[in-house]
Structures are given as structure tokens and as C-alpha cells.
C-alpha positions as CSV (number, residue, x, y, z in Angstrom):
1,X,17.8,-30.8,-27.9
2,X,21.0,-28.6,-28.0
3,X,21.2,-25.5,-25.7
4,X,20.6,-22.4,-28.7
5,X,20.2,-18.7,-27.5
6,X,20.4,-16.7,-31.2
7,X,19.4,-13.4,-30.0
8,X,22.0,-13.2,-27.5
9,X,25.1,-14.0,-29.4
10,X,23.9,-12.1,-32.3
11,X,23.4,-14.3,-35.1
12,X,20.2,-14.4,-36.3
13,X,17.5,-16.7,-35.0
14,X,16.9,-20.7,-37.0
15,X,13.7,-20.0,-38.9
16,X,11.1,-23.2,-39.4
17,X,9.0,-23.5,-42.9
18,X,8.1,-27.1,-42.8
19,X,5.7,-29.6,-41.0
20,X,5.0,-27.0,-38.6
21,X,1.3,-28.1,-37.4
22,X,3.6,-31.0,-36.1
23,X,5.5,-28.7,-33.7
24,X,5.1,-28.6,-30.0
25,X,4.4,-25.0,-29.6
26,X,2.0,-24.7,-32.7
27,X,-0.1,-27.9,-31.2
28,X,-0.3,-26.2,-28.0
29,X,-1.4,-22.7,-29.9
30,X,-3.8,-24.5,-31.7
31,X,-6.0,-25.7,-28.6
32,X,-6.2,-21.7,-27.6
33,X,-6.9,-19.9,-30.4
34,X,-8.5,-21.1,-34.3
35,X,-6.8,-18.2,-36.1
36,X,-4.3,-19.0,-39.1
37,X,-1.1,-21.0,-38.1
38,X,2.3,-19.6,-38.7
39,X,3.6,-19.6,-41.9
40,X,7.4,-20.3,-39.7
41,X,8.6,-20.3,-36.4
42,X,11.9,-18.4,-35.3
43,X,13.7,-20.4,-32.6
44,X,14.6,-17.3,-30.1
45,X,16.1,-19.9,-27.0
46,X,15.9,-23.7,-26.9
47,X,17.4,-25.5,-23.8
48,X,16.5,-28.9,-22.6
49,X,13.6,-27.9,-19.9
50,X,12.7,-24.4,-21.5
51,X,12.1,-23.0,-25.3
52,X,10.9,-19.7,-26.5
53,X,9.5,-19.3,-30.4
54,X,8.0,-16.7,-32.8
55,X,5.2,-18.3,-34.3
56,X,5.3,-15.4,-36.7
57,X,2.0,-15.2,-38.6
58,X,0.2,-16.8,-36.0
59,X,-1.6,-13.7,-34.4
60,X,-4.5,-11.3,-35.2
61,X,-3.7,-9.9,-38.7
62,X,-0.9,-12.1,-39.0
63,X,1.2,-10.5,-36.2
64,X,3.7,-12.8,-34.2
65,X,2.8,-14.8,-31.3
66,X,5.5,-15.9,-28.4
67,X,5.3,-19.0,-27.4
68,X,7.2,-20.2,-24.1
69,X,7.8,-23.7,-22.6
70,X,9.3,-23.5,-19.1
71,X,8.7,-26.0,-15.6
72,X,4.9,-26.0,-15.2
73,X,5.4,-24.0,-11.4
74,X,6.8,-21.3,-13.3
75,X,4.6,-21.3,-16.1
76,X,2.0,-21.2,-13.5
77,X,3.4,-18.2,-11.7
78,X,4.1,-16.2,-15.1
79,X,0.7,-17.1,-16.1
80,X,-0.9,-15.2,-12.5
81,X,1.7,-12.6,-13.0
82,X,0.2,-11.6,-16.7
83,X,-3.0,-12.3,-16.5
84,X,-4.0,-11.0,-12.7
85,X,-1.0,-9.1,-10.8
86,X,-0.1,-7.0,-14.0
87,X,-3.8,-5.6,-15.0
88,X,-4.8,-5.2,-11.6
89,X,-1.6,-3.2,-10.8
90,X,-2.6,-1.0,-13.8
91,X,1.3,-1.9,-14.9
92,X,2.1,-1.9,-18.8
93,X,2.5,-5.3,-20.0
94,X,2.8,-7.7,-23.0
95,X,-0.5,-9.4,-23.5
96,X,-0.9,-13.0,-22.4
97,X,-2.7,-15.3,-24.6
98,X,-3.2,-17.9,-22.5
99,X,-1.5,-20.9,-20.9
100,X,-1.8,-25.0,-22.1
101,X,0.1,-27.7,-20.2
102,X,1.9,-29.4,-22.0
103,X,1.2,-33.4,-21.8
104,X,4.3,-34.2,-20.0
105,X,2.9,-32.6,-16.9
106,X,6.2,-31.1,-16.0
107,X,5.9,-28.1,-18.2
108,X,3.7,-25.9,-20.0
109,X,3.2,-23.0,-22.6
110,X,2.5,-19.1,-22.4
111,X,1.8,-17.6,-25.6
112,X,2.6,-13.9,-25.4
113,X,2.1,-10.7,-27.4
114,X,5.8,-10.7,-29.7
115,X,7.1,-7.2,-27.9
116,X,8.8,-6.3,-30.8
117,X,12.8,-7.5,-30.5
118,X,13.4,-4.7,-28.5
119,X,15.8,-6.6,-25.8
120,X,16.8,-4.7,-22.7
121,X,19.6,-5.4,-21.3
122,X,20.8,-5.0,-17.7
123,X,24.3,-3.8,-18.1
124,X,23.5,-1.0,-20.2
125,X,22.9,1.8,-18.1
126,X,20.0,3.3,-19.4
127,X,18.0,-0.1,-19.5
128,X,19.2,-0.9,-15.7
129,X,17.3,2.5,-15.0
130,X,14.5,1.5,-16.8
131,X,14.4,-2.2,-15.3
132,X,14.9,-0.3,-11.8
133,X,11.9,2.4,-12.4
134,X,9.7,-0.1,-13.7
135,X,10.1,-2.6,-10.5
136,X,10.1,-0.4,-8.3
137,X,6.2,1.2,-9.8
138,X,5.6,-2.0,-9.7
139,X,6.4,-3.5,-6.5
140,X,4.3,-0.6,-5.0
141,X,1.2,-0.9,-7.1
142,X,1.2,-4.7,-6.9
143,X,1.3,-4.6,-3.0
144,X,-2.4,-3.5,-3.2
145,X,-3.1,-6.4,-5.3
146,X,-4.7,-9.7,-3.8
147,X,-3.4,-12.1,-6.0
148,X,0.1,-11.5,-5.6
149,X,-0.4,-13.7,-2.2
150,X,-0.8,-16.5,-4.2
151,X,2.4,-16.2,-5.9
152,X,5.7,-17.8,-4.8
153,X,7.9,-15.1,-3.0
154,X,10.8,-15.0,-4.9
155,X,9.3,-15.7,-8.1
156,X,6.4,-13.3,-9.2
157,X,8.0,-10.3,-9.2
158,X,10.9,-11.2,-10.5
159,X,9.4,-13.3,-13.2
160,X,7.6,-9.9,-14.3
161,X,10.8,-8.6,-15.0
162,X,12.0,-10.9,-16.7
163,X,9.1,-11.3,-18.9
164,X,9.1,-7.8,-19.3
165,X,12.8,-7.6,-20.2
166,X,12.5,-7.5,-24.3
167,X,9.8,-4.4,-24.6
168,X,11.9,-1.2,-22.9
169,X,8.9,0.6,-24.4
170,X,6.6,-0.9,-21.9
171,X,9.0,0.5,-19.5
172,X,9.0,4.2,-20.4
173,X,5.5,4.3,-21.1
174,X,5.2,3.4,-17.0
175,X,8.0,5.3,-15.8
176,X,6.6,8.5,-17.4
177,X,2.9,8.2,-16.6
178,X,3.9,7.3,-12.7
179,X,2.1,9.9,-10.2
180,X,2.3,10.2,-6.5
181,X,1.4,6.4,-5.0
């Protein structure tokens, strides 16, 4: 597999049409969910221990599904992140579809609400605000929240951040609706 990141030097992403119940990220997708399967798959990042898709088509009325393979212990974390730390914090958030391991036993997948293309990005001022805001709600919701013990110390939170980094949206939303803690 060749190291491909599309989005980021801004060419636009290799699109799939073909024998696409035969790819890894559509088999996993298929033992969460029935619904239609994509009618293509955008390749957003592919590396040799981590890939992220757009199974476009593959969602509820034919929205776009992510789907993420990355080391199973951070799969694992993401997973606890999206599915317990984030609701329970009451912190905007992509939905999380669900988690399969892959059968390697080293990885897994997360298939993820498609936020949109909107891409933060950390140098830009603005965004760096945003990222800062929205970790810093975070961090002091989440410390009320019991399942953020059972997630690796320099992982979780961090992890949230990154998953969070291509939907600024999510990030304003949270920013502006913040009270007094």
C-alpha cells in the first residue's frame, strides 16, 4: 500500500466504482449495518497501518459513511471516546456507527458520521481558537465523566480532537452554547 493523503495536498481524493463489496472497509460496514452499499468509495488517507474512506452512499438516505482503520488500541480508545466520553460530556460530536475488528487482530474499523469536508486546520488562527475552545469545554465536562478512567492518558482526549478536527461546525456550535461549568 502506498502512503496517499489527497485532502491534504489538495488534489482531489481516488474515487472507487468497482468490486467494491470486495473492499476491506465495505466488508467490515456490512457486518454493522444492512442498508445499501456505496455506490464508490473516496480514498481520503491510506498508509500502511491506518486508512480513512467515504463510503459515499452507504448511509441513511444515501449519505456518506467514514470508515477508519487504525491499531486496534486506538481504535479501541476512539471507539470509548465517541460512543461514552463524548455523549456523557454533552460535547458536540460526529456520530459513531460502530466499531468491527478487523481479522488481523492488530487493527480495526470505526465508521463515523462523514462531517462534511470541512477540515480544520491548526495553523489557521481562527481554527487553533476553535480547536482550543472546544478542548478546553471539553476537558472540563469530561472530568465528571466515569469512563474517561478507562481511557489511556495521553490518548483519549487527544484522540477527540483529532477526530473532531474536520467538522469546525461541531466546534462553534459548543463554544457558543458553553455556560458557567
Amino acid at each position: 500500500m502506498h502512503s496517499s493523503d489527497a485532502n491534504r495536498v489538495g488534489k482531489p481524493p481516488k474515487v472507487l466504482t468497482i468490486d467494491l463489496d470486495e473492499h476491506p472497509a465495505v466488508r467490515a460496514w456490512s457486518q454493522l449495518r444492512t442498508n445499501q452499499p456505496p455506490h464508490s468509495i473516496e480514498i481520503l488517507r491510506q498508509k500502511t497501518k491506518s486508512a480513512v474512506y467515504r463510503l459515499v452512499g452507504a448511509g441513511e438516505g444515501g449519505t456518506a459513511i467514514i470508515a477508519k482503520r487504525c491499531e486496534l488500541e486506538s481504535a479501541r480508545t476512539e471507539y470509548l471516546v465517541y460512543s461514552e466520553i463524548l455523549p456523557q460530556a454533552g460535547a458536540s460530536a460526529l456520530q459513531c456507527f460502530g466499531f468491527v475488528e478487523a481479522p488481523d487482530g492488530e487493527s480495526a474499523w470505526l465508521f463515523i458520521e462523514d462531517g462534511g469536508g470541512k477540515e480544520l486546520r491548526p495553523r489557521v488562527d481562527d481554527h487553533r481558537d476553535l480547536i482550543s475552545t472546544w478542548l478546553s469545554l471539553l476537558h472540563g465536562r469530561a472530568s465528571r465523566v466515569s469512563a474517561v478512567s478507562r481511557a489511556p492518558d495521553r490518548g483519549a482526549l487527544r484522540s477527540t480532537g483529532d477526530a473532531m478536527g474536520s467538522d469546525s461546525e461541531l466546534l462553534r456550535r459548543d463554544a457558543a452554547n458553553s455556560g458557567p461549568w
